[in-house]
C-alpha positions in Angstrom: 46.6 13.9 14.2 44.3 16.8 13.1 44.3 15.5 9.6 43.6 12.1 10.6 40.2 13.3 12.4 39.6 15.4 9.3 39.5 12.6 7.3 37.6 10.4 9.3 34.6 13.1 9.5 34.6 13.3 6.2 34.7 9.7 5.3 32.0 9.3 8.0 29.7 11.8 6.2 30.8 10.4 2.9 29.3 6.9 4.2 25.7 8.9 6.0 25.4 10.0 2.7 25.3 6.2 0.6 23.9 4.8 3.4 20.1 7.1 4.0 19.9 8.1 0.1 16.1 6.9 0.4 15.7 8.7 3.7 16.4 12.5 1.9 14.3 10.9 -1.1 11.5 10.7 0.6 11.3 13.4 2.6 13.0 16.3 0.4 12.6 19.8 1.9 9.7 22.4 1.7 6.3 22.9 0.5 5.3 21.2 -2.6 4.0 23.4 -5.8 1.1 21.4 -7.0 0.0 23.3 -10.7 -3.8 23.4 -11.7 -5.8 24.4 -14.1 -10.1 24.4 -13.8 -11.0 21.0 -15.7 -14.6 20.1 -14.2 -15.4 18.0 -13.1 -11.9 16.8 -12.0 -10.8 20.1 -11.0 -13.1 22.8 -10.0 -12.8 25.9 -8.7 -15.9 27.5 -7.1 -15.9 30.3 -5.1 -12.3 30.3 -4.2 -12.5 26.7 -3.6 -11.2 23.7 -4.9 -12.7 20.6 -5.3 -13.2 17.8 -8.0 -12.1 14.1 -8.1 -8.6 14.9 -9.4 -8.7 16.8 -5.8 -9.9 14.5 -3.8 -7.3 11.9 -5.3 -4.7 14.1 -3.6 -5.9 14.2 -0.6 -6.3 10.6 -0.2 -2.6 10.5 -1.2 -1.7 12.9 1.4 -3.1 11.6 3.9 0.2 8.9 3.7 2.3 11.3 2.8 1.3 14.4 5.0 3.4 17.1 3.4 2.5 20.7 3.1 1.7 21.8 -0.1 0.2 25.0 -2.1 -1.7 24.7 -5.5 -1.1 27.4 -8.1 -3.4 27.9 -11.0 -2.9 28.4 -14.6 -5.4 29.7 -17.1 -5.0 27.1 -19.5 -3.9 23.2 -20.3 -1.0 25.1 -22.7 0.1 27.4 -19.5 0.0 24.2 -17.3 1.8 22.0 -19.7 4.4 24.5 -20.1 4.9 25.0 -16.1 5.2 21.3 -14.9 8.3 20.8 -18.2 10.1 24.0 -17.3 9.9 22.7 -13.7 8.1 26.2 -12.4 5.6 23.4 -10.6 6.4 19.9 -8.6 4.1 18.8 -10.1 0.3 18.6 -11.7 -2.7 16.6 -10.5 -4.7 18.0 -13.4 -6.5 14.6 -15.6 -3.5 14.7 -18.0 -3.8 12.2 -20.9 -0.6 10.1 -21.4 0.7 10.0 -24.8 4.1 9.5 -26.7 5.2 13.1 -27.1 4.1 13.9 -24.2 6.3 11.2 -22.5 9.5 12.8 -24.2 8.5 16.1 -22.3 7.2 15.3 -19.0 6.8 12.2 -16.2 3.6 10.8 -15.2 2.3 8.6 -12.7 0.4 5.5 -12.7 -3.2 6.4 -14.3 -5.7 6.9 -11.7 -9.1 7.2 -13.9 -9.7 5.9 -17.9 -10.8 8.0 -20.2 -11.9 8.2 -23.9 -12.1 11.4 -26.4 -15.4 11.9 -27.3 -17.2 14.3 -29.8 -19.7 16.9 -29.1 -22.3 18.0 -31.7 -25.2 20.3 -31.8 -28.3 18.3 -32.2 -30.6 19.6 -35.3 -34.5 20.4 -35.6 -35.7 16.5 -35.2 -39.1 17.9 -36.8 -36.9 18.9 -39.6 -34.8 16.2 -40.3 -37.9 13.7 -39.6 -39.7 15.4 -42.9 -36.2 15.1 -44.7 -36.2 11.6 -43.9 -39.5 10.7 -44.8 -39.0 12.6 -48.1 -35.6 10.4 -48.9 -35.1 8.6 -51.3 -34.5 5.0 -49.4 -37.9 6.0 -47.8 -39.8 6.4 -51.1 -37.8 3.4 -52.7 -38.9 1.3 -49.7 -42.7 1.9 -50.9 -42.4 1.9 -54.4 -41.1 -1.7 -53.8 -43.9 -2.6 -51.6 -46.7 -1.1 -54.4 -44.9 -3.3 -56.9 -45.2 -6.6 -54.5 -48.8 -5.6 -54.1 -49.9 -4.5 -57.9 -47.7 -8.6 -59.1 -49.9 -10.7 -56.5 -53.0 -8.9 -57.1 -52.5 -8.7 -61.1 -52.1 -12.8 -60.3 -55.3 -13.1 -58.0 -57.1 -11.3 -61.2 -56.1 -13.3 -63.6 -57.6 -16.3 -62.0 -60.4 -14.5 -60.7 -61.8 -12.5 -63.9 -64.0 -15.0 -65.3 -64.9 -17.3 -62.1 -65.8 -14.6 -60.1 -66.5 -11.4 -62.2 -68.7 -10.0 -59.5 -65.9 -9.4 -57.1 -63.2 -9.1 -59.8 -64.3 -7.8 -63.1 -62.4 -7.5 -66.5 -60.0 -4.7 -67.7 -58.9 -2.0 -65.6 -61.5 -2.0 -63.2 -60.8 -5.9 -62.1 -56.8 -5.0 -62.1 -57.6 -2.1 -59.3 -59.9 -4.9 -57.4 -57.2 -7.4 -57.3 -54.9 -4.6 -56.5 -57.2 -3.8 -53.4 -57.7 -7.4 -52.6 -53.5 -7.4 -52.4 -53.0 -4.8 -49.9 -56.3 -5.8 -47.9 -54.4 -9.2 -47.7 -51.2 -7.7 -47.0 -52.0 -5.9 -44.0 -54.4 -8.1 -42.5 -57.2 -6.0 -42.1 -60.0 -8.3 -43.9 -62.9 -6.2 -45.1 -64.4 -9.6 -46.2 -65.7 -7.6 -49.6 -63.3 -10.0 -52.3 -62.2 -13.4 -51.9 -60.0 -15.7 -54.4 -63.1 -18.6 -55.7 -60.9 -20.8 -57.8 -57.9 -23.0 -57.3 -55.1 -20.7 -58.4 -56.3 -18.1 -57.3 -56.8 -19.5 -53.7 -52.9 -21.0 -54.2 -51.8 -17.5 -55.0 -54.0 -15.6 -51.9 -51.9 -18.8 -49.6 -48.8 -17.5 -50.9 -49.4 -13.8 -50.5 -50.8 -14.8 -46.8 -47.0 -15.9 -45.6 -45.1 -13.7 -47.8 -46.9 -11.0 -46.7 -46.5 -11.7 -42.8 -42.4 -11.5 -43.6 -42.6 -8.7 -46.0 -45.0 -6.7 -43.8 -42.2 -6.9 -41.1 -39.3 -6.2 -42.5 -41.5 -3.1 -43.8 -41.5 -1.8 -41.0 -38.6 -2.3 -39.4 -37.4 -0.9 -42.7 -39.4 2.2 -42.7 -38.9 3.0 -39.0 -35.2 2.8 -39.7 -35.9 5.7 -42.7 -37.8 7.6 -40.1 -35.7 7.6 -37.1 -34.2 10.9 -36.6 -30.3 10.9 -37.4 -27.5 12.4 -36.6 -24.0 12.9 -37.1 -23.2 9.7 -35.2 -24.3 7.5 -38.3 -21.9 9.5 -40.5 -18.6 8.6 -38.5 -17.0 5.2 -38.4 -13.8 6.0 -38.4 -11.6 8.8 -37.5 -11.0 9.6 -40.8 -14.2 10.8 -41.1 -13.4 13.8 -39.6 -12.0 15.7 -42.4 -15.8 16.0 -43.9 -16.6 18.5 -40.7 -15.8 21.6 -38.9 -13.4 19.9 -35.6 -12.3 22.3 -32.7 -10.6 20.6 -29.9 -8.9 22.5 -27.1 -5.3 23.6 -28.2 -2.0 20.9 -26.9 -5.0 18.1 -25.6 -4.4 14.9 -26.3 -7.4 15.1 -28.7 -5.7 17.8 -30.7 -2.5 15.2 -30.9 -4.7 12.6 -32.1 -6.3 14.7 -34.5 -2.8 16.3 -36.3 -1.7 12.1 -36.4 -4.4 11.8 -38.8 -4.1 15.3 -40.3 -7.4 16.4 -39.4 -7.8 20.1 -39.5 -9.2 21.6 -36.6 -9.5 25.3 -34.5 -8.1 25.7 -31.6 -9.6 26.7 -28.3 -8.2 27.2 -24.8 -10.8 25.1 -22.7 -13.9 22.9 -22.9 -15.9 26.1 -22.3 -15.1 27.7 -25.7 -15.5 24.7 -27.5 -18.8 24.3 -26.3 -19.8 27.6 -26.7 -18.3 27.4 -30.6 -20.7 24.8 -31.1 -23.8 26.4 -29.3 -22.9 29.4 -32.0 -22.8 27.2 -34.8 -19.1 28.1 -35.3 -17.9 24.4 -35.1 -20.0 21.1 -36.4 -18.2 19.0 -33.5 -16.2 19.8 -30.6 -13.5 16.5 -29.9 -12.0 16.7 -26.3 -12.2 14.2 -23.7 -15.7 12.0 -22.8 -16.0 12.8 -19.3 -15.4 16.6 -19.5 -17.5 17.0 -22.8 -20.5 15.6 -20.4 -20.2 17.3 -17.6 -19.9 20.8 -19.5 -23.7 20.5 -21.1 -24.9 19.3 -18.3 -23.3 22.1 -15.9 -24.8 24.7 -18.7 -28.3 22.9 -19.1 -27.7 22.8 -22.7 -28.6 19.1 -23.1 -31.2 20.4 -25.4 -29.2 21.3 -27.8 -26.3 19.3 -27.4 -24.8 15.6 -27.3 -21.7 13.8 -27.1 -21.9 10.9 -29.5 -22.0 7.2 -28.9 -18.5 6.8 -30.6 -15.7 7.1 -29.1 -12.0 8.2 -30.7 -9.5 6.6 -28.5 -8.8 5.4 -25.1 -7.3 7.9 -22.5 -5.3 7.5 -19.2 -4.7 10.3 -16.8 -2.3 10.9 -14.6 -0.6 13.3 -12.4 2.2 14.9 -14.5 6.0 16.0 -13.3 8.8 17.8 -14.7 11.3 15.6 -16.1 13.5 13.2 -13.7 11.7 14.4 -10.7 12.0 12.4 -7.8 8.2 12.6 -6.5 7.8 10.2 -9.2 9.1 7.5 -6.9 7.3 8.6 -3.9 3.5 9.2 -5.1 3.3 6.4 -7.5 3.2 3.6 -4.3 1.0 6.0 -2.5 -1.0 6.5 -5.6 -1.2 2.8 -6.6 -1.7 1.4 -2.4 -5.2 4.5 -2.9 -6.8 3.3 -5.8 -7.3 0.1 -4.5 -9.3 1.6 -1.4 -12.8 2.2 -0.8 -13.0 5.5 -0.6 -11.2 5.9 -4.2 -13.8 3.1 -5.5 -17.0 6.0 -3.9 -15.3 8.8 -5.6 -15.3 7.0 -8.9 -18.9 6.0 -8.4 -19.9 9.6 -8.0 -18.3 10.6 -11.2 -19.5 7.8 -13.6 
């Protein structure tokens, strides 16, 4: 008898057991280790406080899930990283950029904010790199052209001109520098009045010159401004590949560092945004690659705007997410609540605030 109600307990909590496996899912036991590392302006740490969109994400998220929870901080991305795979953390809210290696090391959740990796550069002396321009050789090419243009129609002009009207254009030398004149008086519409074509041709040619001159007088200048416009690295990069003609420091195990050893771009290695920055501001570096958002915020937070940029072009597209140790089962319980908070209005005024 004694046995019989033996096994019937057991069989009973056998059954408890396959029946409420979602129950102890979601609601395992204790207070949840949430790993961080300063990343401003997602995670920010300010005298003793925390704060920063990555942040605030969590809290929406808690408010559905209302579990207790500490956060721990880690001096670096590497430290973190290395935390949430040996499971020391439940997880990280840190903007963690989803990629294949990655993936083989750690879980994420559903992205909450999109991303790209940016470059950062030091901008130069504009006054310096104006003279440079104006000195180049596609600038003095540009005017050598135009001088030619002008010297053909006036040498035309002349040569109808010399003997029907030798009192504004004379023979030899002198009557070549008047038709010359008469050219680029013509050309840039400024009419002194003092020569004027008499005969046929030479009326035909000044017609001719009139139009040709309107176009050419435009494309000029579009042309010339172009030579004139202060550059910057940003013209020298179309591709990735590109790259390897520069000084690169990205912050060591980022996504941008992955991206960057795909293509077998060398590059230094730096624990956070700050160094890199300050690597640039020190002329150490020629560009700084590390994500767009971050990059931004960083000069700006410093005031060094001034000095530095982050480039129109972007590298890649980036997706962060919170990040767990492999096959944890938080996985399954914040992704919903993640997914059911992006679509709410306060998410959609956070990201407002950070664009």
């Amino acid at each position: 008898m004694k046995k019989l109600i033996l096994l019937t307990l057991s069989f009973l909590c056998l059954s408890s057991g396959n029946l409420f496996p979602q129950d102890s899912l979601r609601n395992p036991p204790g207070r949840l280790l949430i790993g961080i590392t300063p990343t401003p302006p997602f995670v920010k740490k300010e005298a003793g406080n925390l704060s920063g969109l990555s942040i605030s994400s969590w809290e929406l998220v808690n408010e559905e899930l209302e579990r207790d929870y500490e956060f721990k901080v880690y001096p670096s991305l590497t430290d973190l990283l290395q935390a949430v795979e040996d499971h020391e953390v439940d997880f990280s809210i840190n903007p963690i950029t989803v990629t294949d290696l990655r993936m083989k090391k750690i879980d994420f959740s559903q992205p909450y904010f999109i991303s790209y990796t940016g470059i950062a550069q030091k901008q130069g002396s504009k006054t310096w790199t104006y003279l440079t321009n104006l000195f180049s050789w596609n600038f003095i090419s540009a005017i050598l052209i135009l001088i030619g243009v002008i010297f053909i129609f006036g040498l035309l002009v002349w040569l109808f001109e010399r003997k029907a009207n030798k009192e504004e254009f004379g023979e030899g030398t002198r009557g070549i520098f008047q038709g010359f004149w008469w050219s680029a008086v013509t050309m840039t519409t400024v009419g002194y009045g003092d020569k004027s074509p008499k005969t046929l041709g030479g009326r035909i040619i000044g017609f001719i010159w009139m139009f040709m001159a309107i176009i050419m007088i435009s494309s000029l200048t579009a042309g010339i401004a172009s030579s004139l416009t202060v550059q910057n690295i940003n013209d020298e990069i179309t591709s990735i590949q590109d790259l390897n003609r520069f000084d690169v420091a990205t912050v060591e195990h980022s996504s941008a560092q992955e991206l960057l050893d795909q293509y077998n771009i060398q590059s230094q290695k730096v624990v956070n945004e700050q160094e890199g920055i300050q690597r640039l501001l020190n002329n150490e570096t020629s560009l700084f690659v590390y994500d767009q958002p971050i990059l931004r915020y960083e000069i700006d937070r410093i005031n060094a705007g001034d000095e530095l940029e982050v480039i129109q072009r972007s590298l890649k597209r980036d997706y962060y997410s919170y990040s767990f140790p492999k096959g944890s089962p938080l996985v399954e319980i914040i992704n919903p609540v993640l997914v059911g908070t992006l679509k709410t209005m306060e998410w959609n005024q956070l990201i407002q605030e950070y664009k």
